[in-house]
C-alpha positions in Angstrom: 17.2 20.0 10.9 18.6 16.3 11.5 17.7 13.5 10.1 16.4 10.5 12.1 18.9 8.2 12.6 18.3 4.4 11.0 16.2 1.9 13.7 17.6 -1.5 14.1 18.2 -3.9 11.5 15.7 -6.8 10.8 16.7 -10.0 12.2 19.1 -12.0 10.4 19.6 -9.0 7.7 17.4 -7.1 5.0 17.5 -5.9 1.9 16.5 -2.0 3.9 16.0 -1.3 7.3 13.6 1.6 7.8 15.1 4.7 8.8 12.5 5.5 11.5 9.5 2.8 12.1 7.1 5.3 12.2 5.2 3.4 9.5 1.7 3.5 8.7 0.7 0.9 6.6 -2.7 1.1 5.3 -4.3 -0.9 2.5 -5.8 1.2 0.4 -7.3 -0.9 -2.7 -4.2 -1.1 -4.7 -2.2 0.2 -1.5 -0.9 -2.1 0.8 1.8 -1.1 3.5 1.7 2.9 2.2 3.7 5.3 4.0 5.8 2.5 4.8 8.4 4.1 7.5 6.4 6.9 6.2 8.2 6.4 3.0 11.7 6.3 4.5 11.3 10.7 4.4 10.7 10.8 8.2 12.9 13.5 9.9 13.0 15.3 13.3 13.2 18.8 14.2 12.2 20.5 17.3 9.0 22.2 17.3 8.8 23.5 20.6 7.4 26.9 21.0 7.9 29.1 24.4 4.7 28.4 25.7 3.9 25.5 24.2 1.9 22.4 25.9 2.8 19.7 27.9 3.1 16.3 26.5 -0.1 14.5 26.2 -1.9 13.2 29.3 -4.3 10.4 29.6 -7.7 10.3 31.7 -9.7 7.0 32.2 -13.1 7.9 33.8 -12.8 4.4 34.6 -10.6 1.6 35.3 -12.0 -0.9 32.3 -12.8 1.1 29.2 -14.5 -1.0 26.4 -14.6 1.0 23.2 -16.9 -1.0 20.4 -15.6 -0.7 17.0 -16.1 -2.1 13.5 -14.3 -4.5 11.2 -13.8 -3.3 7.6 -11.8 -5.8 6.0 -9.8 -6.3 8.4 -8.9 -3.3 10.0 -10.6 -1.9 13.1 -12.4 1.5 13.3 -13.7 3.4 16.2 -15.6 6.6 16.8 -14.1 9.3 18.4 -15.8 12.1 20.2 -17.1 14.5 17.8 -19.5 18.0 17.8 -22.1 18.8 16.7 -21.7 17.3 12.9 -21.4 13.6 15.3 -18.9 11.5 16.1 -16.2 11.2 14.1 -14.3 8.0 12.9 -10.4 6.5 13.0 -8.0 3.4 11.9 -6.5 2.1 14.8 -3.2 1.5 13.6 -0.2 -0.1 15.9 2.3 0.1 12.9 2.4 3.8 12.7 4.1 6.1 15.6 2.3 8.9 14.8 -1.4 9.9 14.8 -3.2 11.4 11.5 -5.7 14.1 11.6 -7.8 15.1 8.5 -7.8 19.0 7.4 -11.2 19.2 8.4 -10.9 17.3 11.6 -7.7 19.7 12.6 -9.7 22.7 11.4 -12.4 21.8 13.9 -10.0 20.7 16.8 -6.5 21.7 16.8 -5.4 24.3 19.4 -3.3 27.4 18.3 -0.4 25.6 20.3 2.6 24.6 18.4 3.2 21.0 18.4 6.2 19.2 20.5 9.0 17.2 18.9 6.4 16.0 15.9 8.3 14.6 13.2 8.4 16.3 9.7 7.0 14.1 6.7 7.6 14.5 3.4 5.0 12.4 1.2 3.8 12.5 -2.1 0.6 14.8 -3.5 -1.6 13.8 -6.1 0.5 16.2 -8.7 3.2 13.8 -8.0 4.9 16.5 -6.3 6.1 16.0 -2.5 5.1 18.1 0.2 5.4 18.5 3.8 2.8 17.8 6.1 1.5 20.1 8.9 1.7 19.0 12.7 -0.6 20.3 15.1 -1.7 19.8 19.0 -5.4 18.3 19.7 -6.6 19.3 22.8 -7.8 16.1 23.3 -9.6 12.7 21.5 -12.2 11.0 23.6 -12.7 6.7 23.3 -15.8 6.7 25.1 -14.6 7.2 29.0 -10.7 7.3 28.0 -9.5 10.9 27.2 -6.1 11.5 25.6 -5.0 15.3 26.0 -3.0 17.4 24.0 -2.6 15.1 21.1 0.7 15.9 18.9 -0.8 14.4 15.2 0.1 15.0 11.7 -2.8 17.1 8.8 -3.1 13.8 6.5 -5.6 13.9 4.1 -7.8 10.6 4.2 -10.0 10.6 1.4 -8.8 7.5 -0.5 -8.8 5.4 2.5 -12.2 6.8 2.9 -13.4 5.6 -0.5 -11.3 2.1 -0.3 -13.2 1.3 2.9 -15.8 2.5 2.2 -16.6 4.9 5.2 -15.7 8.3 6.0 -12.3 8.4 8.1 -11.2 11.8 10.3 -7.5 10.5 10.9 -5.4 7.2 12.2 -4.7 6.4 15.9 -0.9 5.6 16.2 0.5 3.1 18.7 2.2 6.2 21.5 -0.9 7.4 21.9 -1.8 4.6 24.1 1.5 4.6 25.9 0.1 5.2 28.9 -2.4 2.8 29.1 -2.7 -1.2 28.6 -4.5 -1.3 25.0 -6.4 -5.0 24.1 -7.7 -4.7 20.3 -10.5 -7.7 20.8 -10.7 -8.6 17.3 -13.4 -11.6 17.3 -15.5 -9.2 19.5 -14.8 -6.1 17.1 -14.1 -3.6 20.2 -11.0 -2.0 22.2 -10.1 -2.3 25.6 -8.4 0.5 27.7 -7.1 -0.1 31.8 -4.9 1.8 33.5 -0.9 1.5 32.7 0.7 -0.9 35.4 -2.7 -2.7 36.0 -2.2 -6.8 35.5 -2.8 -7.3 31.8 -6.5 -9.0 31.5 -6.3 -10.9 28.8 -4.8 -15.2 29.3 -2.8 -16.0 26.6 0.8 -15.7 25.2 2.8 -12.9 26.7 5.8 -11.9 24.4 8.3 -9.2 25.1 8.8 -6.6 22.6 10.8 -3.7 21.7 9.6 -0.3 21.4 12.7 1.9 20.8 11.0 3.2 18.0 7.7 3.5 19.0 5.9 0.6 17.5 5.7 -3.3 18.6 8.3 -5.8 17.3 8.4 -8.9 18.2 10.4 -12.0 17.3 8.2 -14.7 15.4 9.3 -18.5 14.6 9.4 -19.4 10.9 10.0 -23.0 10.9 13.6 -23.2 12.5 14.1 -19.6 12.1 13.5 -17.0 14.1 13.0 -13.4 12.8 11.7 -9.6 14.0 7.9 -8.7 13.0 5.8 -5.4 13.5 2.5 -6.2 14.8 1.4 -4.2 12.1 -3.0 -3.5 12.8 -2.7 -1.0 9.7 -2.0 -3.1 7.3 -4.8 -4.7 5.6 -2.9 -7.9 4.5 -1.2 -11.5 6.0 2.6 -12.1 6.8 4.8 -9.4 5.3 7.9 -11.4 4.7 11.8 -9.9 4.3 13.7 -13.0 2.9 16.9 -11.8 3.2 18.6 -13.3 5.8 16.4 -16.3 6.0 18.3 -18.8 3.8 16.2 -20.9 1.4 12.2 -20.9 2.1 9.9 -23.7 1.2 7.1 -23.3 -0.9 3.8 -25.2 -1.3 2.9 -22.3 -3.4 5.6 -20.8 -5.2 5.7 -16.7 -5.4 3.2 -15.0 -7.9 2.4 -11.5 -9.1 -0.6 -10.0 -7.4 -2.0 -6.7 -7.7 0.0 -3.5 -7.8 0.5 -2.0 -4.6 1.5 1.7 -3.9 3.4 3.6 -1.7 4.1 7.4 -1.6 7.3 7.2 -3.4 5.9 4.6 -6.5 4.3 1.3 -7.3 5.1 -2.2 -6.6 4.2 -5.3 -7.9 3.0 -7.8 -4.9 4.9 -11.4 -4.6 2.6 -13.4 -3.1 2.9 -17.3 -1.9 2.1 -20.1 0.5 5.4 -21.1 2.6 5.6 -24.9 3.7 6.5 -24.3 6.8 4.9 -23.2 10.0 4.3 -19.7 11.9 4.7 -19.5 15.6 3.8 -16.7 17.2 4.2 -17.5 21.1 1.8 -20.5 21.7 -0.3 -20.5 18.0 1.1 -22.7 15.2 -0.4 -21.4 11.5 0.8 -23.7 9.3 1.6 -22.9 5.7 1.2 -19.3 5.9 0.4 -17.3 2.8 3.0 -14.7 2.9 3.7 -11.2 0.6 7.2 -10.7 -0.4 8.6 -7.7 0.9 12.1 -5.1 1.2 11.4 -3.7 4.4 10.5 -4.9 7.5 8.7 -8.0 8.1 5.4 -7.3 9.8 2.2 -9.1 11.1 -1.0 -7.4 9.0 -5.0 -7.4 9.9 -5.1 -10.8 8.1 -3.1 -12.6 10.7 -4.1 -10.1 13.6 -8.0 -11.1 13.3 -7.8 -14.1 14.6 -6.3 -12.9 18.3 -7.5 -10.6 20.9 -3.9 -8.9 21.7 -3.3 -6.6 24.3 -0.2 -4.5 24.5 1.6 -3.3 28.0 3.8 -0.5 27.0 5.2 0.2 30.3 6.3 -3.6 30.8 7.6 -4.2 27.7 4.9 -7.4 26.4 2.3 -8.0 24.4 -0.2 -10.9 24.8 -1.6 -12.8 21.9 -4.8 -15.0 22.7 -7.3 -17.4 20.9 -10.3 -19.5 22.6 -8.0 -22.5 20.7 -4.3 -23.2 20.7 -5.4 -25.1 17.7 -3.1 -24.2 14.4 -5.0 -21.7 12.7 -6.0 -22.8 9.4 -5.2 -20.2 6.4 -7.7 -20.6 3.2 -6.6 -19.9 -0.1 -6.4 -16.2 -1.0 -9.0 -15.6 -3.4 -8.9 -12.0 -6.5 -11.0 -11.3 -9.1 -7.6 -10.2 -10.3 -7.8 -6.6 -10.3 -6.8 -3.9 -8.0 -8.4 0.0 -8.2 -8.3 3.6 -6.8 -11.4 3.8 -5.8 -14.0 6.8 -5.8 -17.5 7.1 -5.0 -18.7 7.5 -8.4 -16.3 4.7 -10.0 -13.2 2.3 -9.2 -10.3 2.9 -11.8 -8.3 0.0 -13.0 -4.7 0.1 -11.1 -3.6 -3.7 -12.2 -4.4 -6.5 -13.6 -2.9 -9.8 -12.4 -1.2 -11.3 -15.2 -2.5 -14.5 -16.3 -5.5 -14.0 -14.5 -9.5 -14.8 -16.0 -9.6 -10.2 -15.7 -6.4 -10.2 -17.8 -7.6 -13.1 -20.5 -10.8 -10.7 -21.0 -8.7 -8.0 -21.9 -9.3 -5.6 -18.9 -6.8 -2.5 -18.8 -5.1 -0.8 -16.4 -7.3 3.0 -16.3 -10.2 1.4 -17.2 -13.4 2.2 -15.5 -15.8 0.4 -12.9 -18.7 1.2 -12.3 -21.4 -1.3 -11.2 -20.6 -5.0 -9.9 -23.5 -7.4 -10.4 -25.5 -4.6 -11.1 -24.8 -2.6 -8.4 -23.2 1.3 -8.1 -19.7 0.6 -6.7 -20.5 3.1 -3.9 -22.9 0.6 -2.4 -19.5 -2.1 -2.2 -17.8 -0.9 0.7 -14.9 -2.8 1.6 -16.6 -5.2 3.9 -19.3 -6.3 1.8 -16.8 -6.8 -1.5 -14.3 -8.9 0.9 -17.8 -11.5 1.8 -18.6 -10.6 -2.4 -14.6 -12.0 -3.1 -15.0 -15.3 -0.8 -18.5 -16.5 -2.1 -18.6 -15.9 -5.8 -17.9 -17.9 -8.5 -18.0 -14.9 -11.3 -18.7 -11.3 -11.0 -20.5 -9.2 -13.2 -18.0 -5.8 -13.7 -19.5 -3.1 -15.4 -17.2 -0.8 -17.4 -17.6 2.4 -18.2 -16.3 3.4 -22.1 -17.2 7.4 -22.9 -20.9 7.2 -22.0 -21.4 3.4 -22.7 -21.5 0.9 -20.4 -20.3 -2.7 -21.0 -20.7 -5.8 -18.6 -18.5 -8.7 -18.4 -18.0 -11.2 -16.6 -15.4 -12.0 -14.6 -14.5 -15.2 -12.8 -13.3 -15.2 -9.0 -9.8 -17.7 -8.9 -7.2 -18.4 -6.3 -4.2 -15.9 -6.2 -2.3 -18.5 -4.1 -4.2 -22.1 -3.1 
């Protein structure tokens, strides 16, 4: 078995350069960029079998596919073609270069054909032990009128991305899958857009080139006078993933904080999170003062800066388009927390972190605690979506806890993590 060989270094140095950028990078209540470079344990080894199938293919009954999907927080979800249980659902995630398929999704619609050349991940199980997981060939996943065949796609089990967003995920779409196509993710109009590869890109805008040597979109991005290498990153939940090193001294309106604890599969991190004073370019848009989380690995573009742009990616040419209705700078709001982060379930949301200093903290709230009601309400009616609009809007929130068989309620005010 060899090991994967070390992708390019970040621009202007880092503190670790993934060793493949396979990445998925999922935000998953406490979880923000998980698997990252699928925890640096990505290997190779050849899986071909004698009569095994021919890379994927790619069908377009027609020559614009529009694929509707739905926003929760801020990543994008579509459904797939499904049986007789209905459709069923996936992240759409350009960070990651492979695709996830759920045990029960890959019972239903994996072929008895070995997979080709699908990488070997070692990740992390819930008994803190690490394990391997399974690849498999798909014979196909439908979007609507566009039909990818024989799918090579990692067994992943999604149930606490399930519960975080609060809907019931069969796997994650990863950026090759669409390498024969031109993908647009429409973000204001919460749909996907497939044409055929080597048709003129639809979408006006700003075209920047990018590399894809490992299988996922970077491009270089202006900070102030510097310019730097950034995933376009559609898994990750959050704003500008930053990698100082390199970068000389930043500016700060808001100086670096704590923020919530944030996992990956090898451990737990505590977020950095801050507003620099100077200005993000990304091709033609300005946002200035961009709230940015501190990071080791690579720098990356997450759903919170994504959202904003319909962006359509031309594998074949080598660019990607960013576009707004405005080239107006893009205002960016403080980042509001009711200072906790949770592993969430449907019958309650455990405690994961308190943000030190914060209104959750002066109450005495506890890492492990329990949640289970918010103003009133079961936490399984919160998905993600409705507690982002809850986090924006509200003053204080009501959080119910959960001690043996009694229930407490406090109430917790809503504060700016970074102004």
């Amino acid at each position: 078995m060899k090991r994967a060989a070390r992708g390019p270094k970040p621009e202007d140095g880092g503190r670790k350069a993934p060793r493949a950028r396979g990445r998925l990078s999922l935000l998953l209540g406490r979880w923000s960029l998980v698997l990252l470079a699928l925890a640096c344990l990505l290997t190779f080894s050849s899986c071909r079998g004698p009569a095994g199938p021919k890379p994927g293919r790619t069908r377009l009954a027609s020559r614009l596919v529009v694929i509707p999907a739905q926003l929760y927080g801020n990543h994008l979800v579509v459904e797939v073609e499904g049986d007789k249980r209905g459709p069923a659902r996936f992240l759409i995630d350009t960070g990651s270069s492979v695709t996830l398929i759920t045990p029960d999704y890959a019972s239903r619609f994996a072929t008895e054909l070995a997979a080709l050349d699908t990488p070997q991940v070692r990740v992390r199980a819930a008994n803190g032990e690490l394990t391997t997981l399974t690849s498999v060939t798909l014979r196909r996943i439908a979007l609507g009128d566009a039909r990818f065949e024989n799918v090579q796609a990692l067994v992943y089990d999604c149930a606490e991305l399930s519960a975080h967003l609060g809907v019931k995920l069969d796997g994650v779409l990863g950026f090759p899958l669409f390498r024969d196509t031109i993908l647009t993710l429409d973000y204001p109009q919460s749909r996907l857009i497939v044409t055929p590869a080597g048709e003129p890109p639809l979408t006006p805008g700003a075209r920047i080139a990018f590399d894809n040597t490992t299988k996922v979109p970077l491009i270089p991005i202006q900070l102030g006078d510097k310019t730097l290498l950034a995933l376009i990153d559609s898994g990750s939940d959050g704003p500008l993933n930053l990698n100082p090193v390199g970068l000389g001294d930043l500016r700060w309106v808001s100086t670096p904080r704590p923020g919530a604890s944030v996992g990956t599969l090898l451990g737990n991190r505590m977020q950095e999170v801050g507003r620099l004073a100077d200005t993000l370019q990304i091709g033609l848009y300005p946002l200035p003062e961009p709230v940015v989380d501190l990071t080791d690995e690579l720098s990356s573009l997450g759903g919170e800066v994504l959202r904003h742009f319909t962006i359509t990616f031309d594998q074949a040419r080598g660019n990607v388009t960013f576009h707004r209705e405005t080239p107006a700078p893009l205002p960016t709001p403080p980042k509001r927390s009711l200072g906790l982060s949770f592993a969430k379930t449907p019958a309650y949301w455990r405690v994961a972190s308190v943000v030190p200093g914060s209104p959750a903290d002066t109450l005495g709230v506890q890492v492990g605690d329990l949640i289970t009601r918010l103003n009133g309400e079961l936490v399984e009616k919160w998905d993600l979506r409705r507690y982002r609009e809850l986090i924006d809007q509200a003053v204080a929130i009501d959080v119910t806890l959960l001690d043996g068989r009694v229930e407490t309620t406090r109430r917790i005010e809503v504060f700016d993590l970074v102004r």
